[in-house]
Structures are given as structure tokens and as C-alpha cells.
N, C-alpha and C positions, 0 to 999 in steps of 0.2 A: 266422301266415298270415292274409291278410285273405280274411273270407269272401267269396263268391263271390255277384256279382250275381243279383237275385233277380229275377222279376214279379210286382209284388203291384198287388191292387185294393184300393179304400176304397166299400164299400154304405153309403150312406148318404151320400155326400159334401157333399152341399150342406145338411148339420146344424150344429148348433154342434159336437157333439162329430168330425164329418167333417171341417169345417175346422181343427179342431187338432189332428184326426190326419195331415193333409196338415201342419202344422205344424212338428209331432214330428220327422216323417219330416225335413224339410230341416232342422230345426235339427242332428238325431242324424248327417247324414250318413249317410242309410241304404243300404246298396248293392242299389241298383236297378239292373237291367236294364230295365224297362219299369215307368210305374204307369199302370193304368186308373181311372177313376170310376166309380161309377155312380150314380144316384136314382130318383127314381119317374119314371115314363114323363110327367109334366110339366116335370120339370126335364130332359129329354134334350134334346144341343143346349146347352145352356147351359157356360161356357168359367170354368173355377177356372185360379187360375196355381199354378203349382208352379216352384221353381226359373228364375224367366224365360221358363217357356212357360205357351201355356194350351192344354190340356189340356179337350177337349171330353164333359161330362157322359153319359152312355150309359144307356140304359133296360134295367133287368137281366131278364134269358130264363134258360132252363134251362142253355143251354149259352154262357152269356157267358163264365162263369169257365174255361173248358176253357184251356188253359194255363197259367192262374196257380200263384203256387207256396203265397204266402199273402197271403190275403182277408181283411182288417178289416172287421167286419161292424160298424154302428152304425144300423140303421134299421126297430130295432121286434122284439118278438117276433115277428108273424108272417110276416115277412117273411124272420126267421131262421129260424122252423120250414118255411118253405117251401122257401129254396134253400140253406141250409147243408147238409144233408144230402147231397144232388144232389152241391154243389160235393165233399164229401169222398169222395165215390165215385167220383168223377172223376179223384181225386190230388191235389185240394188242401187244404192245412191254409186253417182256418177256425179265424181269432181273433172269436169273437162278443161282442159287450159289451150283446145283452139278457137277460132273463130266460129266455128258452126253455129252458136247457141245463145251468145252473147247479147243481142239487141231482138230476141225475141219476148214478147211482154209476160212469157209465162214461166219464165226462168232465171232465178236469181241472177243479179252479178255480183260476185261479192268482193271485198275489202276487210275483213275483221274490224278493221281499228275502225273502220267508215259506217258499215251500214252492217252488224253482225245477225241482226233480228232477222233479214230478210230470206238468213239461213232458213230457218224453218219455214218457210213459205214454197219452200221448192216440190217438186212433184215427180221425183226421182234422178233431175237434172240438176248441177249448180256450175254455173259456169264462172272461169277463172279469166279476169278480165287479160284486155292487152298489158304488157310488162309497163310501156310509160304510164298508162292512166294509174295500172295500182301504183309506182313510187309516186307520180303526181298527186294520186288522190290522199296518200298518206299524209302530204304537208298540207294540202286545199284543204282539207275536211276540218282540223281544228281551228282554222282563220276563217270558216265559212257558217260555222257556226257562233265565232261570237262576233263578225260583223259580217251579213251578207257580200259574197262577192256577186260582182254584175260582171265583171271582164276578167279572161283571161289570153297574156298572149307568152308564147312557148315558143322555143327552141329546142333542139334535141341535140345530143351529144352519143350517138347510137352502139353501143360495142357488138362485135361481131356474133359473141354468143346469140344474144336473137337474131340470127341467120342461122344456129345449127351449128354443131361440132364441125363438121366439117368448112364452115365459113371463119372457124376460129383456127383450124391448120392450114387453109388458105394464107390468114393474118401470117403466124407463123413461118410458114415457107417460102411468103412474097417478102417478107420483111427480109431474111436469110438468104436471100434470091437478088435482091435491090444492092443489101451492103457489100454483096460479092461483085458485081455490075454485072449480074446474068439476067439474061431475060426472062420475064415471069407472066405467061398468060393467063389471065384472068380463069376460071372453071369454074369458081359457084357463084361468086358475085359477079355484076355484070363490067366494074371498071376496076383498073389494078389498087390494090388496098396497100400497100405496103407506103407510108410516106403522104397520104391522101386522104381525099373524103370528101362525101356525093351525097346527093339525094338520095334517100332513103328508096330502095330499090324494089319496090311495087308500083302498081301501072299507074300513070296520072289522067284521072279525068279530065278530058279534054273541056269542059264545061265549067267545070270549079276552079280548075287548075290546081287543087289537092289528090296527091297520092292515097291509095290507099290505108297506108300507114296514118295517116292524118286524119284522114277522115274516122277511121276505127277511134282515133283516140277522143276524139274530140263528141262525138257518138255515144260512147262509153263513158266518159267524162260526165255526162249530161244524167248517165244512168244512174252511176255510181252513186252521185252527190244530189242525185232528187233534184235539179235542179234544170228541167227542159229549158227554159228561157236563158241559160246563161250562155252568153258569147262568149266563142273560144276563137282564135287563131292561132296557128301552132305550122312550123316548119319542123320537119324530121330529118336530121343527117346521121350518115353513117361515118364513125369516124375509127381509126386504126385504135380502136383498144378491144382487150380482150374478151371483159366480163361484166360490167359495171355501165351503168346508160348514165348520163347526167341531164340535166335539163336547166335552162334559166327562163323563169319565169317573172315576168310581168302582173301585178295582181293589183285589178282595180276595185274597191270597193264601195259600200253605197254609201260610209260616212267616213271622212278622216280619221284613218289610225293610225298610227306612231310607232317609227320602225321598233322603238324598245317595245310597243306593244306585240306586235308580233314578235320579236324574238322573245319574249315573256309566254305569249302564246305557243309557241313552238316548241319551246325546251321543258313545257310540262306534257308535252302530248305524246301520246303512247305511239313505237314505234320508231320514232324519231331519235335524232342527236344531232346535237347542236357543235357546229364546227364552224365556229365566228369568229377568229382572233385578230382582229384589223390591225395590231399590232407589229403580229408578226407575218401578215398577208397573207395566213390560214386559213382556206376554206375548203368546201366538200371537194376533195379526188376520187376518181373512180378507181385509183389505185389504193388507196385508204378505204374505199365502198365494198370493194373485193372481197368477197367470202366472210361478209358482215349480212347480219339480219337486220338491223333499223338503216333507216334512209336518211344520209347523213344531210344538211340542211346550213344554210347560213350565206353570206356575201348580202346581208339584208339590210336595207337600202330604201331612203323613199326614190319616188321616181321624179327625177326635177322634172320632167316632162310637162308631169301634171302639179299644175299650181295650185288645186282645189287640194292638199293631201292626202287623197283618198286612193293612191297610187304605191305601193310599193314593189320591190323588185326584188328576188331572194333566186338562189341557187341549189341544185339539190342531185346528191348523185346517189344510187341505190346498185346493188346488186342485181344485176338481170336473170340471172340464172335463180336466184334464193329470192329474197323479197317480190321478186319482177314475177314469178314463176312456181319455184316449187314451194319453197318455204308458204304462199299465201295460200295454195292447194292443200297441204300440211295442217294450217292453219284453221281454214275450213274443215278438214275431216276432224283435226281435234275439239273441234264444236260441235260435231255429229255426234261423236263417241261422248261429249258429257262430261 
């Protein structure tokens, strides 16, 4: 049976991550009944196309969502702590993709491919994890299950998209700024991006000496994969690409596995593709990850490090904006709908 037309809104619509959630939606063929916008009371009035229409931008109130069935929310923590609540008390399901919601114990985090059951456990909220843990958890969760992992250590390869459109015409104009030799001051990131790349640009606790960025994922990581006890280290950078995060991971687990077994294991798991070619020194780019749904995967490798081989080491780059972001919000709502 085909599910049954929905009304769903998009907060945040005139975002980078709103517009490829407007995206998703027509490419997936989503069954709409109605979809609304909304943005901040400056962008109301302003007209997104969807499907051959446009579709007039709307300034969100307490009672804008009263009919809808489910709300993609993409426009900030506080904006989520303000009117998600509201909307789910109202009757609608509310997919959020900021921080607000995420490591409270009464509120899903979801991944499709990872934990989809826990959809239905929600109570009008479902939160849409950080952009690294869902591509991270996309490759971890089929290695985690058929031999427990106990360690993981991570890197990040960060693109500007999760900073926001505007940290992505930053890229853009600092890049265009550099090759000309003009000078280019920094505006929404905190160090010039054009030719570079930083720690990932949230505050570092003085105590952990982890960013916030780190600590979300590593937090999240633990939620996703049902796995409190597992130890994560992870560094976040930010590096001059546009759309696409990568990540190289480190993966220790509790009995010796064989890198052909994980790459056996990876190239059947849903989500994924596999980009191994040792031959031709082919592995995942964020420019190949680009405006791709699965998370591409491979440079998989034991870890001479560890002499027990119980260590492997694999690389993976995903789209930020789609699989990071709206495609997984998407994802979620088309498990709502049935």
C-alpha cells in the first residue's frame, strides 16, 4: 500500500540544509498532501520553488504548525527549543536536526540504517543526530554488529557546509580573494579558510581539552550504536571543501577481523559503497561524496599498530548537507509516513 499523503513543513527553509531538504523531498517523491516553509520573520514573503511552484516563505508563531503532520526542523537550537515542543503538543511529529534534543533519554536519535525501531518510541520529538556521527555511524553499525567494537579513534575532514551557507561563500570568496593576492578577513569563521584548516570552531573545554564538536559526536556515537561503554577519541577539523566531511577512522575490536572481512562486511551494508581500488590508489573523496546519498567507504587496512588484529583502519566520506543532514531527516519522516 502506498502511504497516505502527508503535511509537512521545513523551519529553517531558506538554509543550506532547508534547501536540500526541499531537495530530498522531490527527488524521494515524498507523499505530500501540502508542504509549508518557514524562516525568520526576514525571510517571510520570499518564494522557494518546489515541484514547479513557488511556494511563499512564512514567519513561524506558536500556532503556525497546527496541522501539520511532520516538521523538519533545521534552524538552530533555539529556535528548536522554542517551538518544537509546542508543535508536538499540538500532534505533530517534529524531526529536528539541531543540538537541542539529542542526548536527552526521552528522545530518539535516529540513523535508519542503525537503529530504525527507536523511531517509534518517540513522543512527538525525533532528533537528527550530529552530521559526523550519522556518516560515522553508517559504516560503525555494520562492523559493530558482527564483531563488537570496543575503540574507536577519528579524525575529521570537516567541509564548510556544516557552518551554514554562508561559511560556504566565505570558502568561495576567500578562495577568489587568496588567488588574486587580496586580502580577505575572516566574517563567519574564526581563521582565513581559503588554502587552510583549523580546529574545528567551537569552544574547547578547558578540562577535556575536547571541543564541542567532539564531544557532540562522541556523545551521540555512544547513543546511536547503544553502546555507553565504548571509547571514542576523535579530533574535528575544519578543512577548505565545500559539501562533503570525511573522516579516517581507527576501529578496534574485541576479536581479530580481517580487513577482507570488513571490506565484505561493508560492501553488503545498506547505505554504504564501497571505494577500495588499491590499484589505482582510489578511495572515498569528498568531491566523488558530493551530492551522493550513501557514504562512500574504503582505504581499509589492518592497523600494524596493533599486533593482536583486532585493529583495523578504514576511511569514509559522506555528504554533509544530504546523508549528514537532510536526506537522514527525510529518511526518518519516510518511516513515519509507512
Amino acid at each position: 500500500m502506498r502511504p497516505s499523503p502527508l503535511a509537512v513543513a521545513i523551519v529553517g527553509a531558506t538554509g543550506a540544509v532547508g534547501a536540500e531538504l526541499l531537495l530530498c523531498l522531490e527527488q524521494r517523491a515524498f507523499p505530500l498532501s501540502s508542504l509549508r516553509l518557514f524562516a525568520s520573520s526576514r525571510s517571510a514573503g520570499r518564494q522557494l520553488w518546489f515541484r514547479n511552484d513557488a511556494i511563499a516563505v512564512e514567519a513561524l508563531t506558536d500556532a503556525a504548525l497546527d496541522g501539520i503532520d511532520i516538521a523538519l526542523f533545521s534552524a538552530g537550537s533555539a529556535t528548536s527549543r522554542r517551538f518544537a515542543p509546542i508543535a508536538a503538543e499540538r500532534g505533530t511529529v517534529v524531526v529536528d536536526n539541531s543540538s537541542a534534543f539529542r542526548m536527552r533519554p526521552d528522545v530518539p536519535l535516529v540513523v535508519p540504517e542503525v537503529n530504525e525501531a527507536a523511531i517509534a518510541t518517540h513522543r512527538g520529538i525525533i532528533a537528527n543526530p550530529n552530521c559526523v556521527a550519522i556518516i560515522a555511524a553508517v559504516a560503525l553499525w555494520p562492523l559493530h554488529r558482527h564483531c563488537r567494537i570496543r575503540r574507536v579513534i577519528a579524525a575529521t575532514y570537516q567541509a564548510a557546509s556544516g557552518a551554514g551557507a554562508a561559511a560556504m561563500e566565505e570558502l568561495r570568496d576567500s578562495t577568489a580573494a587568496w588567488l588574486q593576492g587580496a586580502e580577505f578577513p575572516p566574517r563567519v569563521l574564526a581563521h582565513p579558510y581559503a588554502f587552510n584548516l583549523f580546529s574545528h570552531d567551537t569552544s574547547v573545554d578547558p578540562v577535556t581539552g575536547y571541543n564541542e564538536e567532539e564531544t557532540k559526536v562522541m556523545q551521540e556515537m555512544r547513543k546511536i550504536l547503544q553502546a555507553p561503554d565504548l571509547r571514542i577519541g576523535i579530533t574535528c577539523i575544519r578543512v577548505p571543501v565545500l559539501r562533503a566531511h570525511s573522516i579516517a577512522l581507527t576501529v578496534e575490536f574485541a576479536e581479530p577481523v580481517a580487513p577482507e572481512t570488513v571490506r565484505e562486511v561493508l560492501g553488503a551494508a545498506p547505505g554504504l559503497r564501497l571505494v577500495d581500488d588499491v590499484g589505482r590508489n582510489h578511495f572515498p573523496m569528498p568531491r566523488e561524496a558530493s551530492g551522493q546519498d550513501e557514504v562512500l567507504v574504503g582505504r581499509i587496512r589492518p592497523d600494524v599498530s596493533d599486533p593482536s588484529g583486532c585493529s583495523v583502519a578504514l576511511f569514509i566520506a559522506g555528504d554533509q548537507l544530504r546523508k549528514g543532514a537532510a536526506l537522514n531527516a527525510v529518511q526518518i519522516a519516510e518511516r513515519l509516513a509507512g
